[in-house]
C-alpha positions as CSV (number, residue, x, y, z in Angstrom):
1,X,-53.6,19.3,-38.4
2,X,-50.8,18.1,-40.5
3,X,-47.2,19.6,-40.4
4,X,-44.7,19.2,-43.0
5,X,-41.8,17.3,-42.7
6,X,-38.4,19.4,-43.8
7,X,-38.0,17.5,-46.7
8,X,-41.6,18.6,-48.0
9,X,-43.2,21.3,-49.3
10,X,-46.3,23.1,-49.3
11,X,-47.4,24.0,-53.0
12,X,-48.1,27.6,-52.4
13,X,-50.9,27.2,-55.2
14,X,-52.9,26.4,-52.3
15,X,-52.4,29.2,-50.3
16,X,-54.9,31.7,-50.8
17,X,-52.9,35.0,-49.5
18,X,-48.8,35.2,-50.3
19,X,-46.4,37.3,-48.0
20,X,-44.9,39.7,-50.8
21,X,-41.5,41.2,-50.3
22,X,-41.7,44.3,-52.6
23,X,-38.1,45.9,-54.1
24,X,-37.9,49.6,-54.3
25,X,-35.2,50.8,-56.7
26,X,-34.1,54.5,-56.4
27,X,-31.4,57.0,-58.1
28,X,-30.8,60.0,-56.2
29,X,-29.4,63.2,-57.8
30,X,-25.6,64.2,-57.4
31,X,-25.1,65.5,-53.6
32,X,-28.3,64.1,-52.7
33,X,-27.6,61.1,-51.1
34,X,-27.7,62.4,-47.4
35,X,-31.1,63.8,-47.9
36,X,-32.6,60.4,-49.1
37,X,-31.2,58.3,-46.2
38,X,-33.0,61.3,-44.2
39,X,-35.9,61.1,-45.3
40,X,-36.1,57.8,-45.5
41,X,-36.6,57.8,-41.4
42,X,-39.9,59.5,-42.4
43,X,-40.7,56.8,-44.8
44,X,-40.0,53.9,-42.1
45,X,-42.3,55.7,-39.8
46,X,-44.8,55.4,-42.0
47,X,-44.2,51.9,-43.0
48,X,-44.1,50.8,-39.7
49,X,-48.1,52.4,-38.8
50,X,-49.5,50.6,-42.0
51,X,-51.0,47.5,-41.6
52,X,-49.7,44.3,-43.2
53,X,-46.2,45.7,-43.2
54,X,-43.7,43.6,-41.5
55,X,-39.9,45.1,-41.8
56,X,-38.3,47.3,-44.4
57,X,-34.6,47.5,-44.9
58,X,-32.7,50.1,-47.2
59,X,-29.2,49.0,-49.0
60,X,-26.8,51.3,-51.0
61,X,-25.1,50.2,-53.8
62,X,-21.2,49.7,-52.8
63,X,-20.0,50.7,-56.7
64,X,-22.8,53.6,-57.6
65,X,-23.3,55.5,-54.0
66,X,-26.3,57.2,-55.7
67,X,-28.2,54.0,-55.7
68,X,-30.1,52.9,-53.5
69,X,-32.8,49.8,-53.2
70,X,-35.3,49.0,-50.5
71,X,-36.8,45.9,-49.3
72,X,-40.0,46.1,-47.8
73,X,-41.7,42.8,-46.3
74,X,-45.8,42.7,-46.6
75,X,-48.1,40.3,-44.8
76,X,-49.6,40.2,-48.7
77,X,-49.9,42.4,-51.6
78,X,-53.2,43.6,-51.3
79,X,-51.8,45.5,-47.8
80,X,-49.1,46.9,-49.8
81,X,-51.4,48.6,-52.3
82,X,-53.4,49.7,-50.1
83,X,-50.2,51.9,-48.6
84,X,-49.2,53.3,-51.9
85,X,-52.4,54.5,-52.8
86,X,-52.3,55.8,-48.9
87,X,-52.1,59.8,-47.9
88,X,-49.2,59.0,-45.4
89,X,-47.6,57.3,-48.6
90,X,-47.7,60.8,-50.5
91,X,-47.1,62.8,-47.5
92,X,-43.4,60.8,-47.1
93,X,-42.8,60.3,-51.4
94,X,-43.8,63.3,-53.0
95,X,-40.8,65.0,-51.9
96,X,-38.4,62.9,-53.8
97,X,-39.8,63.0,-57.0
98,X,-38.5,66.7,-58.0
99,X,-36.0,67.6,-54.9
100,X,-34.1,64.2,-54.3
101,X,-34.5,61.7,-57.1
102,X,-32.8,61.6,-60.7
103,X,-35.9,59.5,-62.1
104,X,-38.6,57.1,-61.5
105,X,-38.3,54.5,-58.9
106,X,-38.6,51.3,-60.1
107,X,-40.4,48.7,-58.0
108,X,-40.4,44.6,-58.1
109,X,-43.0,42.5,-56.3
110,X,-41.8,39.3,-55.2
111,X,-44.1,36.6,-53.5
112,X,-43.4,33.8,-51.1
């Protein structure tokens, strides 16, 4: 086995499976703000019970208080599908959608 020196790299060509860090953008409605953190404790619960996901992290936006974005860290993106397409990933989601959110979320995968 060969390790690389800290002045190498790996070419991640040759990697067959890439951990993914997937960005979820969302806009809450005016007022709404305390109900998405909320239920977001619902969502981590989730997270947390599917397989592949490794740690998930939500940031508000310091100049627009209705924005918000999460990070969510994936063992690879295969895992993450597999969630979204999940029923626990309706059962914690569909409630935004008319309730909670202005608009569509917009999500960004990001491999490593």
């Amino acid at each position: 086995m060969r390790l690389a020196k800290s002045h190498e790299s790996i070419e991640p060509q040759t990697w067959n499976v890439y951990m993914i860090t997937v960005g979820m953008n969302y806009h809450v409605l005016p007022g709404k703000q305390l109900d998405f953190e909320e239920k977001f404790a619902g969502v981590i619960d989730a997270l947390k019970a599917a397989p592949g996901h490794t740690n998930s992290t939500l940031w508000k936006d310091v100049s627009d208080d209705a924005s918000y974005l999460i990070t969510s860290e994936w063992s690879d993106e295969t895992a993450f599908q597999e969630f979204i397409r999940s029923d626990a990933f309706r059962a914690v989601t569909n409630w935004g959608k008319e309730q909670i959110l202005s608009g569509r979320p917009q999500h960004k995968v990001y491999k490593h």
